[in-house]
C-alpha positions in Angstrom: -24.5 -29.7 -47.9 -23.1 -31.8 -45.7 -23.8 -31.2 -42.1 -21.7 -34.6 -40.7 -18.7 -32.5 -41.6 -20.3 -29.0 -40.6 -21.0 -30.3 -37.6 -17.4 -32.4 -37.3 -15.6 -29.3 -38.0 -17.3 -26.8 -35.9 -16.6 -28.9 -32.7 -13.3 -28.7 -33.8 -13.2 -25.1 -34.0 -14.7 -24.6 -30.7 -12.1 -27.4 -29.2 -9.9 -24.8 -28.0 -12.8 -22.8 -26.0 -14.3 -25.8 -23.9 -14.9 -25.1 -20.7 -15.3 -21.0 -20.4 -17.9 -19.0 -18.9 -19.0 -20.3 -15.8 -21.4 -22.4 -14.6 -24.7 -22.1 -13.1 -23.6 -22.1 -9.3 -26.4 -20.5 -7.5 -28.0 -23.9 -8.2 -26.4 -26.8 -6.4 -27.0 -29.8 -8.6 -25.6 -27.5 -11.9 -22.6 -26.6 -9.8 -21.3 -30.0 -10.4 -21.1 -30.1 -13.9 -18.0 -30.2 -15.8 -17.8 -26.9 -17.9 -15.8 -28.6 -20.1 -18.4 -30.7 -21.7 -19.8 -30.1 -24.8 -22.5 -30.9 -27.5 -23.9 -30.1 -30.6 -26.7 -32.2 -32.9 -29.1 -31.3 -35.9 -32.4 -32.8 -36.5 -33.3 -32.8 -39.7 -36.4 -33.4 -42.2 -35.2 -36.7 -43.2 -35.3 -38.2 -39.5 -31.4 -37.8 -39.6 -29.4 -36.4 -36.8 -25.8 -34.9 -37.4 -24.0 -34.6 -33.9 -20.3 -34.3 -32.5 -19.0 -34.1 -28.9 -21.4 -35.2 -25.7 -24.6 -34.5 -27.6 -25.9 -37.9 -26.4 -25.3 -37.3 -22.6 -28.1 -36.3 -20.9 -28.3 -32.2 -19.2 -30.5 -30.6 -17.3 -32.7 -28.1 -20.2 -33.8 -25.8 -17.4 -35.5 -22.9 -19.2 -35.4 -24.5 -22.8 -38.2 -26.4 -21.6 -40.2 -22.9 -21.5 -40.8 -23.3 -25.3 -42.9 -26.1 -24.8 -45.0 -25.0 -22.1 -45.5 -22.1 -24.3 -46.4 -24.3 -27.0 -48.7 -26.3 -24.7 -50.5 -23.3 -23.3 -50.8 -21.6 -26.9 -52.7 -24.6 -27.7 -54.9 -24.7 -24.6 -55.7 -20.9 -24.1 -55.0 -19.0 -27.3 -55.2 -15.4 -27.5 -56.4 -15.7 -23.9 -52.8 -16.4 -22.7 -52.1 -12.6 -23.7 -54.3 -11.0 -21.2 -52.0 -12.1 -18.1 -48.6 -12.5 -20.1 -47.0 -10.1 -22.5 -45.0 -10.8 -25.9 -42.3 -7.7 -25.3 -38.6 -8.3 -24.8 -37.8 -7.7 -21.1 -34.2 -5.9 -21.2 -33.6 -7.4 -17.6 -32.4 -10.6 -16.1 -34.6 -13.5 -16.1 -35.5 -13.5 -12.7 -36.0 -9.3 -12.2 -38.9 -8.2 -10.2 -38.0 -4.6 -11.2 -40.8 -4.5 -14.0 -43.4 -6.9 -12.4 -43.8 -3.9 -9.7 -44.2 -1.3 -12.4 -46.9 -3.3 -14.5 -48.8 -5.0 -12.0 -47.9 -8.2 -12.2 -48.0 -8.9 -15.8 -44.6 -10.3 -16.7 -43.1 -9.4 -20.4 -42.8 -12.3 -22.0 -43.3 -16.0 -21.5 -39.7 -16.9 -21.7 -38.5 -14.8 -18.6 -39.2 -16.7 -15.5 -42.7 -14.8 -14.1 -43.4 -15.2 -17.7 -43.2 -18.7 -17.5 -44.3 -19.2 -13.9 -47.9 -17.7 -15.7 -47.8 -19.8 -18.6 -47.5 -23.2 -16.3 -50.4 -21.8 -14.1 -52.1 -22.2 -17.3 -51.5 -25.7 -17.7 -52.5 -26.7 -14.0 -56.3 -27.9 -13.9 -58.0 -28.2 -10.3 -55.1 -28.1 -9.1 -53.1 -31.0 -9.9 -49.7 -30.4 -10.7 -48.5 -34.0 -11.1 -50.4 -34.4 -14.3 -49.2 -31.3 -15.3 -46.1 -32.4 -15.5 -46.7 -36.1 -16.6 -48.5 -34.4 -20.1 -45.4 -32.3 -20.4 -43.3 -35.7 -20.4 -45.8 -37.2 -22.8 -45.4 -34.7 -25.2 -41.4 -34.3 -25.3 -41.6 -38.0 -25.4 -43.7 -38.5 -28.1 -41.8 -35.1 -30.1 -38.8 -36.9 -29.5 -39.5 -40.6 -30.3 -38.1 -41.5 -27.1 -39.7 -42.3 -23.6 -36.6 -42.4 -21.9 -37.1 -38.6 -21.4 -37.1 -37.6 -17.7 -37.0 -35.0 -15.0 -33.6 -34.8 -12.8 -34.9 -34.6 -9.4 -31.9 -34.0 -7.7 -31.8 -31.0 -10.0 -35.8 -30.3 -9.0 -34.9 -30.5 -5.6 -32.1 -28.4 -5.9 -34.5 -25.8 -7.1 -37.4 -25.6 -4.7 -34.5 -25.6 -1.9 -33.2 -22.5 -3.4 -35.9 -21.1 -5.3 -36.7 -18.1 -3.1 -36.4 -15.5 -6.0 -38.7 -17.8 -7.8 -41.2 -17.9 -5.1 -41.1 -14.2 -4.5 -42.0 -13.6 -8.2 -45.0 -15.9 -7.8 -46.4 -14.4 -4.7 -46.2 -10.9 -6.1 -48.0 -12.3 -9.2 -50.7 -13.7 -7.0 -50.8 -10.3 -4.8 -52.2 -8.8 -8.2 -54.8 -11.9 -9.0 -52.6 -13.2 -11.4 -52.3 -16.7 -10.6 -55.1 -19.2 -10.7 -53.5 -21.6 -8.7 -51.8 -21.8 -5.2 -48.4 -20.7 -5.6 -46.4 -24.0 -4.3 -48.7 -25.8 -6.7 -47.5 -23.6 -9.5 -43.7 -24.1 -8.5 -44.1 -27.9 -7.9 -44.7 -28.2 -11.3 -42.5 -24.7 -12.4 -39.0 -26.2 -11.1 -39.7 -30.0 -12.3 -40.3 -28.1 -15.7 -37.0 -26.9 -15.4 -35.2 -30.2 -14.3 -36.8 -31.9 -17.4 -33.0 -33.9 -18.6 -32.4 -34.1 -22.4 -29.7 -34.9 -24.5 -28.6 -33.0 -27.7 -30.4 -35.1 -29.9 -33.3 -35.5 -28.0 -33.5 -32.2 -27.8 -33.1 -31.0 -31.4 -35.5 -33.8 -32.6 -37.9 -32.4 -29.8 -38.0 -28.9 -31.4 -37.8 -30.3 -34.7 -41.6 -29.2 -35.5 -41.0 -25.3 -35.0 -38.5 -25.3 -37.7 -41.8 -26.9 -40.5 -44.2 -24.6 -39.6 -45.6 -26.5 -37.1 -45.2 -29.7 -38.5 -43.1 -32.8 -37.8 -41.3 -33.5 -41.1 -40.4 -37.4 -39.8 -44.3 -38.2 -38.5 -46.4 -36.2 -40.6 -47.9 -35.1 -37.1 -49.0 -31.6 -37.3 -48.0 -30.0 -33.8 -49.6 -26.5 -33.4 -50.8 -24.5 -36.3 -48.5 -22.6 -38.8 -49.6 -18.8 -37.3 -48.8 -20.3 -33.8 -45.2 -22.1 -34.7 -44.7 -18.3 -36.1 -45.3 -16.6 -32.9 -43.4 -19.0 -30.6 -40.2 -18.5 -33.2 -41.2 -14.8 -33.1 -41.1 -14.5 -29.3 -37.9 -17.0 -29.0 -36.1 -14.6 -31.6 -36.9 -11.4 -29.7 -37.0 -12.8 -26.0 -34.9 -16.0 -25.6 -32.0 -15.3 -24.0 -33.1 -12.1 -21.7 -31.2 -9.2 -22.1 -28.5 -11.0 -24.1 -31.5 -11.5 -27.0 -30.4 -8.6 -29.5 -26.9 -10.3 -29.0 -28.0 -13.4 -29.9 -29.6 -12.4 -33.0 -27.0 -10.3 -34.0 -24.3 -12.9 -33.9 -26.3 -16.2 -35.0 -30.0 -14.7 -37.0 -31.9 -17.6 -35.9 -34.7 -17.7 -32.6 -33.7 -19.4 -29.9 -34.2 -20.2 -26.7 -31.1 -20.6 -24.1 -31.0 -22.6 -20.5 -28.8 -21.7 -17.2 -27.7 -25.8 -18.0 -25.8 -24.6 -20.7 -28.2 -25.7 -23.6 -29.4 -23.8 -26.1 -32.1 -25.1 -28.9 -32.2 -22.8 -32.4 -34.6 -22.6 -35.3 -33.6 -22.7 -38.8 -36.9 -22.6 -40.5 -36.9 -25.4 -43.3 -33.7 -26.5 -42.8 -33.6 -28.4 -39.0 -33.7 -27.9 -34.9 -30.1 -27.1 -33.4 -29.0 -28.4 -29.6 -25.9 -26.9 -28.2 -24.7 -27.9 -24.3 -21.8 -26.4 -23.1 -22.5 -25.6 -19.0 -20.2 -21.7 -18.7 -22.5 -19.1 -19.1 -22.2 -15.4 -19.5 -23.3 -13.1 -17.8 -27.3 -13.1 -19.4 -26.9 -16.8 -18.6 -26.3 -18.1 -22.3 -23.8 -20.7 -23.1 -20.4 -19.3 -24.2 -19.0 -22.1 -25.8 -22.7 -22.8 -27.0 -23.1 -19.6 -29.1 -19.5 -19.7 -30.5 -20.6 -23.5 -31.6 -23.8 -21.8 -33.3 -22.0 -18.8 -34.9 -19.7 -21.2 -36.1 -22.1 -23.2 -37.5 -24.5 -20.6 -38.9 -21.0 -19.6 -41.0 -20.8 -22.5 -42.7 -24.2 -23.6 -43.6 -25.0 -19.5 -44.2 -28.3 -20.3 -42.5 -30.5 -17.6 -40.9 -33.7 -16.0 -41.2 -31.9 -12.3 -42.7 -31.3 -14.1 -45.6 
């Protein structure tokens, strides 16, 4: 197979759609991106990296990055994360406080935004924030092979100053003893999570691991356990793009995990990590141009995990 031309021809294809959907606006910093850009890269076992299009220009991953806190706290609490998160799709927006109220203050799922707001908690110790956030750039650094990996702080401060749905999730968690931390602790480190800046590439050979079981095909390294790499590609099939997830997997059969930055990194176990950037969203905040690219793609290659 061979995924230079894959890849070549499915930009072409999407050509004509660049720049639809629209763009995160309720966020300042994302405001300013040009809809029209796009990107799309492969990591592969061999270390190789297919790519057309922008996929080496640098966007903001904004709730990609949730699969790798989840990763992180999988690691550090186990089973335990279950008892103050859930592992059921949500059916809501991202940011709904409809269903905290109704099950005291245990979100659904670690990929909706209370989710994840409870899963950094978990990776806060005594308090500290800063090195919270310094491990989470060690470890997409080292996943990636590149240290030039780093957080867009206009983008972080674009958040806090308009995070007040963010913070109102947060402090109703807390009301129901839910958070171990103070909640502008949890945040400070929550919207720098989300302004973590990654290109295509980066970002596929970032992910690369959850499509080997665990395993970094290139380094050898093994990453988190097969069972776990299992259940984050389980959760990330059935609860990564909100209430758009049944779409998703309808359309492309592969887990994912989608970003209000237009990114979107998908799993093809045994085959390879997929980036996609194009900034429109629809309305469940996934990339338009970003799923046609990986409908396209998952077309030509016949990859998914129906068979």
């Amino acid at each position: 197979m061979d995924l230079d031309q894959i890849v070549a021809e499915t930009a072409a294809d999407i050509e004509p759609h660049r720049g639809k959907g629209k763009v995160a606006d309720y966020i300042p910093a994302l405001a300013k991106v040009d809809p029209k850009k796009f990107g799309i890269a492969i990591a592969t076992p061999d270390g190789a990296c297919p790519k057309a299009g922008d996929a080496d220009e640098s966007f903001s991953i904004q709730s990609i990055s949730k699969v790798f806190t989840f990763s992180l706290a999988l690691q550090k609490a186990g089973d335990d994360l279950w008892k103050r998160v859930w592992r059921e799709p949500s059916g809501t927006p991202f940011n709904s406080i409809v269903q905290l109220e109704r099950e005291k203050g245990i979100p659904r799922n670690p990929l909706v935004n209370p989710g994840a707001i409870v899963v950094t908690d978990h990776l806060i110790d005594n308090g500290d924030a800063d090195a919270a956030i310094d491990n989470l750039l060690r470890v997409l650094r080292d996943h990636a092979e590149d240290d030039s990996i780093d957080i867009d702080y206009e983008v972080a401060m674009s958040e806090s100053e308009t995070g007040a749905r963010n913070r109102s999730l947060a402090h109703f968690m807390a009301s129901f003893g839910n958070l171990e931390n103070e909640v502008e602790v949890v945040l400070s480190a929550y919207f720098r999570q989300c302004a973590l800046a990654l290109s295509c590439a980066q970002l596929a050979r970032a992910g690369l691991f959850l499509a080997f079981d665990g395993k970094d095909p290139v380094t050898g390294e093994r990453i988190v356990s097969a069972q776990r790499c299992r259940r984050i590609l389980a959760v990330m099939m059935t609860c990564g793009h909100y209430d758009n997830s049944g779409d998703f997997a309808y359309r492309i059969g592969l887990p994912g995990k989608s970003g209000v930055g237009g990114g979107v990194l998908t799993i093809a176990p045994n085959e390879g990590a997929i980036a996609v950037w194009s900034p429109g969203l629809n309305d469940a905040g996934t990339s338009t141009v970003g799923a046609l690219a990986l409908e396209e793609l998952v077309e030509r290659t016949g990859w998914s995990i129906f068979g």
